[in-house]
C-alpha positions as CSV (number, residue, x, y, z in Angstrom):
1,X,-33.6,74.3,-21.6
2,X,-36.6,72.1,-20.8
3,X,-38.1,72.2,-17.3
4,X,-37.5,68.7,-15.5
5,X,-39.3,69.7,-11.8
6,X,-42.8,69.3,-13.7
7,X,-43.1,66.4,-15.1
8,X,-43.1,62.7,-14.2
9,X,-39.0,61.2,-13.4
10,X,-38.4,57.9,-13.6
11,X,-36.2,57.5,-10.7
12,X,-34.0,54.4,-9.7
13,X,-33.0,54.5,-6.2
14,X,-30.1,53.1,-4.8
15,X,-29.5,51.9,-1.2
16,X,-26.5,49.1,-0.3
17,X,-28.4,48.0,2.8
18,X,-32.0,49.0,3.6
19,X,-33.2,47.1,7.3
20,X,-36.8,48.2,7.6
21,X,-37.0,48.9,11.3
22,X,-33.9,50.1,12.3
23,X,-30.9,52.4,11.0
24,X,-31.9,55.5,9.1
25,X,-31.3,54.0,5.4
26,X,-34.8,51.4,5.4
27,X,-36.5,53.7,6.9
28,X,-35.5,56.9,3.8
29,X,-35.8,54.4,1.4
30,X,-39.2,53.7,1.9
31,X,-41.0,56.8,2.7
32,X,-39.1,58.7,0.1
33,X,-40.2,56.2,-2.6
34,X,-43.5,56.1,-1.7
35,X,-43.9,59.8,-1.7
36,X,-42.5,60.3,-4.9
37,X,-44.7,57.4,-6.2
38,X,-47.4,59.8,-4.5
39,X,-46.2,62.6,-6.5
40,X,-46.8,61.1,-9.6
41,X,-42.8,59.7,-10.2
42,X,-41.6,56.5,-11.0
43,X,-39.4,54.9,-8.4
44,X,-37.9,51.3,-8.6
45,X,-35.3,50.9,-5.8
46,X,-32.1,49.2,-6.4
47,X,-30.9,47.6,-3.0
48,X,-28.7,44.7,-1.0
49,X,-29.3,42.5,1.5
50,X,-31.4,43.7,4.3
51,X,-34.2,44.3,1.6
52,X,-36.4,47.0,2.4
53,X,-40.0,46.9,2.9
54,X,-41.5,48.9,0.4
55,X,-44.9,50.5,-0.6
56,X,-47.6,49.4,-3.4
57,X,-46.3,51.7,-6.3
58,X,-42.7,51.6,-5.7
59,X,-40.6,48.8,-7.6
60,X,-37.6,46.8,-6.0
61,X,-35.0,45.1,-8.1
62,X,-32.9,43.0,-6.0
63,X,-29.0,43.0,-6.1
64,X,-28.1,40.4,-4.2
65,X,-24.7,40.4,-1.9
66,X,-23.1,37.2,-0.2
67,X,-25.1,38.7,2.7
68,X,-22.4,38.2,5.1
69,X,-23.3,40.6,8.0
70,X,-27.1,39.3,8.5
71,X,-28.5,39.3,12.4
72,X,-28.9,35.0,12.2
73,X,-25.2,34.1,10.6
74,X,-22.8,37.4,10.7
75,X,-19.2,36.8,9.2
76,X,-19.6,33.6,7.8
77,X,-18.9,33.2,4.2
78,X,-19.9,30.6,2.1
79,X,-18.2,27.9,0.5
80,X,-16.3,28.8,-2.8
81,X,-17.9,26.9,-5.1
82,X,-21.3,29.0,-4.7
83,X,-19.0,32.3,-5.1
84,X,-20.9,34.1,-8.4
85,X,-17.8,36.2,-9.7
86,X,-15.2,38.3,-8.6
87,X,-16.9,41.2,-7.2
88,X,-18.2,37.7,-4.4
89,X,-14.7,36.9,-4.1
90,X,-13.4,40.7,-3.1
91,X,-16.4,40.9,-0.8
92,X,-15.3,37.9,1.3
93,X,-11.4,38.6,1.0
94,X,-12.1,42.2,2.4
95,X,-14.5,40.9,5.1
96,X,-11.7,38.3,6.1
97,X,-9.3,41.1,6.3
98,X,-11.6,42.8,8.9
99,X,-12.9,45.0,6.4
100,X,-16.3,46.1,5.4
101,X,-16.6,45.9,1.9
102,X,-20.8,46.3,1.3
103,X,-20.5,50.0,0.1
104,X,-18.2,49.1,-2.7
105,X,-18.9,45.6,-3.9
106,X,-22.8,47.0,-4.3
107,X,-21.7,49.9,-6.5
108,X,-19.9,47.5,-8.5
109,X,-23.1,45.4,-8.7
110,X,-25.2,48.5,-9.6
111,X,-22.9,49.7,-12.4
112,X,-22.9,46.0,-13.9
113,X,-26.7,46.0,-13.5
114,X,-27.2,49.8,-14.4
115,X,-24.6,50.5,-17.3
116,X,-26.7,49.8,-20.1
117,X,-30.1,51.0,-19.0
118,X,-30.0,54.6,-19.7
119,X,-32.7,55.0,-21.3
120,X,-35.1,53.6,-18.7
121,X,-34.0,56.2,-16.1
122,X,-33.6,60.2,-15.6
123,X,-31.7,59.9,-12.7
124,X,-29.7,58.2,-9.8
125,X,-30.1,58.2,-6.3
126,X,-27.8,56.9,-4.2
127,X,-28.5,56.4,-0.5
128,X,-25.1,56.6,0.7
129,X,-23.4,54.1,-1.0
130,X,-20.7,56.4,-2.5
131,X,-18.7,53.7,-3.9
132,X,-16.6,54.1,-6.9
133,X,-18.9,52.0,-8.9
134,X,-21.0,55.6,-9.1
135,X,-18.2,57.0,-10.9
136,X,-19.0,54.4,-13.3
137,X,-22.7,55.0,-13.7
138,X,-22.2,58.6,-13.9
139,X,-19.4,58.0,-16.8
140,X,-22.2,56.4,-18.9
141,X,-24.3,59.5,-18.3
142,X,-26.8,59.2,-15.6
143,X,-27.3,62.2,-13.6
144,X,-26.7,61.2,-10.3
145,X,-28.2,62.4,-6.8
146,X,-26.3,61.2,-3.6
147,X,-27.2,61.4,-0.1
148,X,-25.5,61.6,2.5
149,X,-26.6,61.3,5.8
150,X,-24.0,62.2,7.6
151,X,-20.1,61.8,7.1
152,X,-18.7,58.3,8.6
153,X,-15.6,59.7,9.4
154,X,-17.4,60.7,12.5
155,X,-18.2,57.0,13.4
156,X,-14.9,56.0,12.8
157,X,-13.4,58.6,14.9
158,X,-15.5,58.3,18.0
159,X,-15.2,54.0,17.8
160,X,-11.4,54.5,17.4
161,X,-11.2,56.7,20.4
162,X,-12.6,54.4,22.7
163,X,-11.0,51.4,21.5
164,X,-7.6,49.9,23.1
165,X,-4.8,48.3,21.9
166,X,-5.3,45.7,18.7
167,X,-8.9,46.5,18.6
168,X,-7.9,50.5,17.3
169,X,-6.3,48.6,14.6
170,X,-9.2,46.1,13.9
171,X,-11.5,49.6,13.5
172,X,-9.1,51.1,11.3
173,X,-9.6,48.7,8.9
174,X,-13.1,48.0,9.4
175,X,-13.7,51.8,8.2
176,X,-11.2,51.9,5.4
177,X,-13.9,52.3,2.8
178,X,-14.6,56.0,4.5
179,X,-11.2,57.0,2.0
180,X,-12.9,55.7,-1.1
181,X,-16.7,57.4,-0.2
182,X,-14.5,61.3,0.4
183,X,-12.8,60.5,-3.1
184,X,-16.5,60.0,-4.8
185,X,-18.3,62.5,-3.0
186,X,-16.0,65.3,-4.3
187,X,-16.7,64.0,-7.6
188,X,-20.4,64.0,-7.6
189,X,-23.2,66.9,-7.1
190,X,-25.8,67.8,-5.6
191,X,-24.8,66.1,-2.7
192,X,-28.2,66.1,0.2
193,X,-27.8,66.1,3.6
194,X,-30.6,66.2,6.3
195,X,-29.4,69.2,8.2
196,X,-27.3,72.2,8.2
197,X,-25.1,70.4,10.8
198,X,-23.7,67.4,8.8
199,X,-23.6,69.8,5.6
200,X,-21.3,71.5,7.2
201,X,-19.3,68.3,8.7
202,X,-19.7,66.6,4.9
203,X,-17.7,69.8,3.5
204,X,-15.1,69.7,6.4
205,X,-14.4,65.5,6.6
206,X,-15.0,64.6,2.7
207,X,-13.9,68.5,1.3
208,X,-17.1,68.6,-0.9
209,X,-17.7,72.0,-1.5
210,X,-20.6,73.6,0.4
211,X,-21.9,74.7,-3.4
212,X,-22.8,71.3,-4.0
213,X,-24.5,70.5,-0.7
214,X,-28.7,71.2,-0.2
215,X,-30.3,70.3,3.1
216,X,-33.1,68.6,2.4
217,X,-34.9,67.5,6.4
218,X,-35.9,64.0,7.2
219,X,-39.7,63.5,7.3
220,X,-41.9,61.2,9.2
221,X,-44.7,59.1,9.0
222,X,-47.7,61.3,10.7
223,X,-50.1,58.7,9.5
224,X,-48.7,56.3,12.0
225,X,-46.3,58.3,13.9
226,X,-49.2,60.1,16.6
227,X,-50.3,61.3,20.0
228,X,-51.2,57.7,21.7
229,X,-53.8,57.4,24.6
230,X,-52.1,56.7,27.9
231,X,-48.2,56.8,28.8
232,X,-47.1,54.4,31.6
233,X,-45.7,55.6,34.5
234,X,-42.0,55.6,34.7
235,X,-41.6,54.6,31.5
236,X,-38.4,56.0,29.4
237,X,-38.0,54.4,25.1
238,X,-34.8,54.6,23.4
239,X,-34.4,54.2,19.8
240,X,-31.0,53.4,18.6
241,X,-27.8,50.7,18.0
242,X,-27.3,49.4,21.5
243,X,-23.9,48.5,20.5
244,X,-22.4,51.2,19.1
245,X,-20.2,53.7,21.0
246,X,-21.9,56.7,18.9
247,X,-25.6,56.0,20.1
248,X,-24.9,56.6,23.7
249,X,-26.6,53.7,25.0
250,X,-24.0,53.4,27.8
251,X,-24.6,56.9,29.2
252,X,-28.2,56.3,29.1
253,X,-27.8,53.1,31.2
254,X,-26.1,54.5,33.7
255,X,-28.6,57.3,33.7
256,X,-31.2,54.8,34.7
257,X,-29.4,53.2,37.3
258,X,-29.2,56.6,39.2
259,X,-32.8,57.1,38.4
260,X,-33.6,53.2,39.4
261,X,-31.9,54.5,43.4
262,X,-34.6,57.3,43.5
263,X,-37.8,56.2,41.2
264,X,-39.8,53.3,39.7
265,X,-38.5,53.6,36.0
266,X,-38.2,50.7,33.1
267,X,-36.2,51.9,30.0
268,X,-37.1,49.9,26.8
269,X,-33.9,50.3,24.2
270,X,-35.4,49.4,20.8
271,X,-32.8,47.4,19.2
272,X,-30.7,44.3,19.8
273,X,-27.5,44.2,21.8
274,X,-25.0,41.4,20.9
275,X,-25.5,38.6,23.6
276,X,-22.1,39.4,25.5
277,X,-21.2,42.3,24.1
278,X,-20.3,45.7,26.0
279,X,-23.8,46.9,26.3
280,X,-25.2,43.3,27.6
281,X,-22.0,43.2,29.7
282,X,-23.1,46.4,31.3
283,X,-26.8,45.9,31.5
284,X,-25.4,43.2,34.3
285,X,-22.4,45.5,35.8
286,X,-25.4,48.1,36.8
287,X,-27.9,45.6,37.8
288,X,-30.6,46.9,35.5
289,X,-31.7,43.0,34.4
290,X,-35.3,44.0,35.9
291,X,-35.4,47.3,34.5
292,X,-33.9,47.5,30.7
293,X,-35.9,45.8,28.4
294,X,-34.5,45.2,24.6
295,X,-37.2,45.0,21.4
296,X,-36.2,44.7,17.8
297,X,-38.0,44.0,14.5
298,X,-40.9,46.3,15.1
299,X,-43.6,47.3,12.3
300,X,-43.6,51.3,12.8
301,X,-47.6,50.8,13.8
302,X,-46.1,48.9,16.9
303,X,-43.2,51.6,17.3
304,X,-45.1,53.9,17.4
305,X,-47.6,52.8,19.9
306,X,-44.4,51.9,22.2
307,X,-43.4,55.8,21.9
308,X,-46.9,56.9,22.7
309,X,-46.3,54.8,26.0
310,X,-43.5,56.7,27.2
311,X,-43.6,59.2,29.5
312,X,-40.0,60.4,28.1
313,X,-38.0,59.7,25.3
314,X,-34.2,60.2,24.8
315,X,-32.0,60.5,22.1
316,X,-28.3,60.1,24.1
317,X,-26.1,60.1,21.1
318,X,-22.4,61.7,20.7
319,X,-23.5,62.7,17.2
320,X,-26.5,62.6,15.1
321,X,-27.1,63.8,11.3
322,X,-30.4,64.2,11.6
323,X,-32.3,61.6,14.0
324,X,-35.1,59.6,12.6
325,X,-36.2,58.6,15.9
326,X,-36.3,61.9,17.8
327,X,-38.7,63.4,15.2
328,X,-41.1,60.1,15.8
329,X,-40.9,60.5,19.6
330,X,-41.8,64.3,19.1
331,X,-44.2,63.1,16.4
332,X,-45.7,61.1,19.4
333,X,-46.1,63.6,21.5
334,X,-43.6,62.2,23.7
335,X,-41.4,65.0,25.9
336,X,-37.9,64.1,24.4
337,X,-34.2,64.8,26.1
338,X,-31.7,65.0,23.9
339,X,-27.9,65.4,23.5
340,X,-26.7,69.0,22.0
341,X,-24.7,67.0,19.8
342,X,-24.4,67.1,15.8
343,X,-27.8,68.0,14.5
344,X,-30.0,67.2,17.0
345,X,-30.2,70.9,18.4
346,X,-31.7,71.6,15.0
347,X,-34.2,68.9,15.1
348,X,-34.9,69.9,18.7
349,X,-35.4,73.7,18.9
350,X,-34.4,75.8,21.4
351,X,-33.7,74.2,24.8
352,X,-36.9,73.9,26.8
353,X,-39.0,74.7,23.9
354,X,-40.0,71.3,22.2
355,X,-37.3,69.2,23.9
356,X,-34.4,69.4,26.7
357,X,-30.7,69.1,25.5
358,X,-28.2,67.6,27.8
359,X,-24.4,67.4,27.4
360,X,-23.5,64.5,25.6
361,X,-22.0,61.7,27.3
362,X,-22.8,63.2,30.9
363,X,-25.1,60.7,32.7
364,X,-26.0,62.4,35.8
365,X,-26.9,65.5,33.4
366,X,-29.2,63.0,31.9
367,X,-30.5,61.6,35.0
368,X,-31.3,65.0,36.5
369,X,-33.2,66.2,33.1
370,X,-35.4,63.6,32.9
371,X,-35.8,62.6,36.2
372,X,-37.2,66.6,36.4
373,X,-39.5,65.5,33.5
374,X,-41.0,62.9,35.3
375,X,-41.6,64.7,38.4
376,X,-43.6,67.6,36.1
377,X,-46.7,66.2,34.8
378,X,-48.0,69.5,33.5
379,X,-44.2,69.9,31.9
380,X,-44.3,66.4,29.7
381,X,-48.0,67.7,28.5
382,X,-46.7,71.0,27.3
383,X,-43.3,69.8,25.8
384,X,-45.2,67.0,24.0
385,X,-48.1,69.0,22.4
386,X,-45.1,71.3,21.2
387,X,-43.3,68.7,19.9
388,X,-46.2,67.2,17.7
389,X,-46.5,71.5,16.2
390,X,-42.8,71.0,15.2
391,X,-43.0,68.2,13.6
392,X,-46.1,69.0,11.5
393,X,-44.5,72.1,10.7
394,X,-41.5,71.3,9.1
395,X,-40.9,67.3,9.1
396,X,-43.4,65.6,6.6
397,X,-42.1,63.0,4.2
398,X,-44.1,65.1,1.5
399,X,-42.5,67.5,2.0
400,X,-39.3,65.8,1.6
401,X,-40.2,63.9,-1.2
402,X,-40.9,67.6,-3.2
403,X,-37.9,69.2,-2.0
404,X,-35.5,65.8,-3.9
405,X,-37.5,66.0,-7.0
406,X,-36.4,69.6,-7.4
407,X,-33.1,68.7,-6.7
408,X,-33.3,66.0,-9.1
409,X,-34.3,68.1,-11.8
410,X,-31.2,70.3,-11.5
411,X,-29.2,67.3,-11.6
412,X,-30.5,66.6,-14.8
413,X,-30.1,70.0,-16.2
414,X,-26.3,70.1,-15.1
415,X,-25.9,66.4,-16.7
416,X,-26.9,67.9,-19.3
417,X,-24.1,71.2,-19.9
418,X,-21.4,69.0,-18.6
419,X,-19.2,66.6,-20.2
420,X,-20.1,63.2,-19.5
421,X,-18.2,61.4,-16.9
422,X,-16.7,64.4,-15.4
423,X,-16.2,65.0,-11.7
424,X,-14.9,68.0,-10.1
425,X,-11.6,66.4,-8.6
């Protein structure tokens, strides 16, 4: 059997939605591309609307969607008569029936793109699409690669549990495409996931077996991800969804307004909260107007230098699968506090070591840890020059890039003893 790990892949990789500066997918697309590229592969990126922003080497083809979740005009559709087909038609009907149809209208896309372009690839990648279009691609015999970064059954649960009354509902439908990802991801293999943490919750919430499940880490940017030159007082940086109940904006808030009774601190949140919406609402309720501070959009270059400014960093999520933006805070140098929640213990280290852990949720927990780190000068300098080791040590997006392309070359060899088109249930 020929050897596939040494030699040059041409890789198409596939990504439903890929927003440059924020949520994890933009971000993996693009530094996984270009280090493959770097390691001498092929890589031309299939993706929907958010494009990504991509390196010189690395290819994009376009599939376009009826964009209908983008930041300037979310939820409105457009007028029938510029409707393409019917894959446009079930993407509005599900949106209007409060569902979000973007993981499975872009696999049907890809397999109409894909399906007779064999020959110009080794193997797919799919960036957590998992819709049944993938089925599809992998019935006309591409070996197929699929990550997964962590199981959205978890994101469901958590937004279900703090909902009330028709708005349960409303979320039950908006994450009925979860059923159709666990069906495909028990039909495909090797499945990545960025920790031994969501491995474990994959083969629990989709029932993939853990066989078919590597951990492959998250990397980071240490080209622009570095030790700045001077922190500002007081200052803590949050990287994450304001709105979503899973990020833990709201525990952080009212963190800072315990911290804002005792101490001059600012928080900036990077990320934008819907004007109204339950985190604006509660920005107000805690009186934090002069002290919360909301950016969005940045370039990593200015990311990074906003991370090198803080005196702390904090990661106050209910669950993470990996966490992009704890390793660039650590990456920084930055002292980070972080929940013991999901993965993130894993990413951390040992409590005290790299990084506090705090009970998730708990804001006067979180208030007292990094209210402790700011009082401790000598504390935040030690934390952060052992947060920069770990990262060098064992997040690179090299490192990364190598440990996919030997997965990819087993997916290749399995294509090629199996039948085609066959799935394991």
């Amino acid at each position: 059997m020929p050897r596939h790990d040494d030699r040059p892949l041409r890789i198409a990789l596939l990504s439903y939605r890929s927003k440059p500066h924020c949520g994890g997918q933009g971000v993996y697309v693009r530094h996984l591309s270009r280090e493959l590229v770097g390691l001498g592969h092929r890589v031309r990126v299939f993706s929907g609307q958010p494009y990504p922003e991509l390196d010189p080497g690395v290819e994009l083809e376009k599939v376009p969607s009826l964009d209908l979740y983008n930041d300037a005009h979310p939820f409105q559709a457009p007028p029938v008569r510029q409707w393409r087909d019917w894959i446009d038609a079930l993407e509005v009907g599900t949106m209007w029936t409060a569902g979000f149809p973007e993981p499975l209208t872009f696999s049907l896309r890809a397999l109409r793109a894909l399906r007779g372009r064999r020959t110009e690839f080794d193997v797919l990648h799919d960036n957590q699409t998992l819709g049944y279009g993938l089925l599809g691609l992998q019935a006309h015999g591409f070996p197929l690669v699929t990550t997964i970064h962590h199981p959205i059954t978890v994101d469901r649960r958590i937004e279900i549990d703090q909902a009330d009354g028709w708005q349960r509902i409303s979320k039950r439908r908006w994450y009925g495409f979860v059923g159709m990802q666990g069906r495909v991801a028990r039909r495909v293999r090797p499945i990545l996931v960025p920790s031994r943490s969501s491995a474990e919750d994959v083969a629990r919430e989709f029932g993939v077996r853990p066989a078919d499940i590597d951990v492959v880490p998250l990397g980071v940017d240490n080209r622009v991800f570095r030790p700045g030159p001077a922190r500002i007082p007081g200052r803590i940086v949050c990287v994450a969804s304001a709105d979503s109940p899973l990020k833990g904006v709201a525990t952080l808030l009212r963190a800072v307004a315990k911290l804002g009774t005792e101490r001059d601190v600012s928080l900036t949140v990077v990320s934008r909260p819907t004007p109204g919406g339950p985190t604006d609402r509660l920005v107000d309720e805690l009186s934090l107007r002069d002290r919360v501070t909301f950016v969005s959009g940045l370039p990593d270059a200015e990311l990074a230098r906003l991370l090198g400014t803080a005196e702390v960093a904090v990661v106050p999520s209910l669950y993470e699968g990996f966490s992009l933006p704890a390793v660039e805070a650590m990456a920084c140098g930055t002292p980070l506090v972080a929940s013991r929640a999901g993965a993130l213990p894993e990413v951390v280290g040992a409590d005290g070591d790299a990084g506090r852990l705090v009970t998730p949720g708990d804001p006067e927990e979180l208030a007292a840890t990094v209210g402790a780190l700011l009082d401790d000068p000598a504390e935040r300098a030690r934390m952060g020059e052992a947060a920069w080791r770990r990262v060098q040590e064992r997040f690179t997006w090299r490192a990364v890039a190598s440990a996919t392309a030997r997965c990819y070359a087993a997916a290749i060899e399995a294509a090629q003893t199996r039948p085609s088109g066959l799935g394991r249930r």
